[in-house]
N, C-alpha and C positions, 0 to 999 in steps of 0.2 A: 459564492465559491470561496475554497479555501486556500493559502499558502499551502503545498506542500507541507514547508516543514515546518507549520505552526501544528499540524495533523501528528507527523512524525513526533513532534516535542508534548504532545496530549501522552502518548503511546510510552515516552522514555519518561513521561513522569508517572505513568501508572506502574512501569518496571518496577521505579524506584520506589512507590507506596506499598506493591505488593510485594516486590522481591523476586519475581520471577524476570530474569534476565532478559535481554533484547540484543541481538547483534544488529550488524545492519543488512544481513538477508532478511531475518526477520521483521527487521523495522520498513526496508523496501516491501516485503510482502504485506503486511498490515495496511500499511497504508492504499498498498494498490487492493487490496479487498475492502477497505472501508469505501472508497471511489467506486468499485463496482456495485458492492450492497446499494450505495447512495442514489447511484444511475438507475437500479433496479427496482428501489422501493420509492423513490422521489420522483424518477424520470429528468434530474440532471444531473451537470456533474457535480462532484465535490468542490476537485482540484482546480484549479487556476490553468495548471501546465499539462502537458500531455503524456501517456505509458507510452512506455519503447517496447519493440521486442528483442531482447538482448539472447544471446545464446542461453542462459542460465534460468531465464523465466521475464515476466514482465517488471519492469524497471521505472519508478520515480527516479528523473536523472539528480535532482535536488538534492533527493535525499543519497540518494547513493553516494555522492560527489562529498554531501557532508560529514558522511561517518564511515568514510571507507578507511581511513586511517589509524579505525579499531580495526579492521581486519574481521576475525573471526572471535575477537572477544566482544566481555558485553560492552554494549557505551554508556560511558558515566558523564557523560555532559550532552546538555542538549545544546541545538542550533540556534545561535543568535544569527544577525541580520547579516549581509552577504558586504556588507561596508565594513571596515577594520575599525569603525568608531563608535558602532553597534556593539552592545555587550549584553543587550536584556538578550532573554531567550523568544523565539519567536511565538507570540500568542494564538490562542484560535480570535478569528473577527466575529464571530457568530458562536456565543454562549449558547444556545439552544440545541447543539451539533453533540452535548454532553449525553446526555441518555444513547444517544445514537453510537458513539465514540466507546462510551462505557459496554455496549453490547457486543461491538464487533472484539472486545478486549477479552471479553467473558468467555466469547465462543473460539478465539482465537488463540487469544493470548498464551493458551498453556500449550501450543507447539511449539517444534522449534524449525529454524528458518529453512532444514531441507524439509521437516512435514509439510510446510507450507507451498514451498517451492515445486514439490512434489503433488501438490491440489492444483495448485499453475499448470501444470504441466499436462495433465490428464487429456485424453481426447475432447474434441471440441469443446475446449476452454478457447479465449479469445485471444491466448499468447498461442496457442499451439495450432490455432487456424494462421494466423500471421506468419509466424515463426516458419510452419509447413509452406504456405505457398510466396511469402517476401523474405522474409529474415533471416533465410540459410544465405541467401543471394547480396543482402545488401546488409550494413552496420546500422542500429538506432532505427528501425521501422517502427511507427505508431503504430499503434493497435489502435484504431478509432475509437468514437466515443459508442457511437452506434451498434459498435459489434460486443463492448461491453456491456453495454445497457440490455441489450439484447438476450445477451447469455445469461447476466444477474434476473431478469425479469423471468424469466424461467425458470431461475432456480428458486425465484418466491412464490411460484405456485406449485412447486414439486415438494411428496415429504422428503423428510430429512433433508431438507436445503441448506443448513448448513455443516452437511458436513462434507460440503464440496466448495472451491470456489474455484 
């Protein structure tokens, strides 16, 4: 399993090699669709830490926490370590996770953070089962792991799968 925001900082360097911008709804949604794809084609998780259901769509608290003070522009630095003595940018622990990372970029990457927000969102997606029956009710509800895996593994035997998440 992966840091969060070693996942997030793959994503904001690939911004920066192809030029196509990231905020950080984008970069929250990327990541939490890379986690799902992973659940769905792997059978575990990606992530280390777990999705919220936030009012807005499903939430890396990590990452959100780390580049919410771009707001709605794009982010020009990625996340070093959560110590003030950290300065490297956080790495992936598992080189192998690149072909994988490079795909969800390819099919994802050229939305932007409400198209994706908007794929979240959709009927029986796993933020809008939560969201409908815990998350109007209560603040930060997980989405389990099981009900993303569930839903991504569905979507890898249906066509056109990705052009939903």
């Amino acid at each position: 399993m992966e840091n969060a925001l070693a996942i997030a900082n793959y994503f904001i360097k690939k911004s920066f090699d192809t030029g196509e911008p990231v905020t950080n709804m984008k970069l929250v949604k990327l990541v939490y669709i890379a986690h799902g794809w992973y659940l769905g084609l792997a059978g575990e998780p990606l992530l280390t830490e777990p999705i919220e259901a936030w009012k807005y769509g499903p939430v890396v608290p990590s990452v959100y926490y780390s580049f919410k003070d771009f707001g709605g522009d794009s982010i020009r630095q990625m996340a070093t370590g959560f110590n003030a003595s950290e300065t490297a940018a956080v790495p992936l622990a598992d080189a192998s996770l690149v072909p994988f990372l490079d795909k969800i970029w390819e099919v994802y990457g050229k939305f932007t953070g409400i198209d994706l927000s908007a794929m979240t969102h959709q009927d029986h997606t796993p933020w809008k089962q939560v969201w409908d029956t815990q998350g109007k009710h209560s603040n930060n509800v997980i989405i389990p792991n099981d009900v993303i895996k569930d839903y991504y593994q569905k979507l890898v035997n249906a066509p056109h799968a990705a052009q939903s998440a």
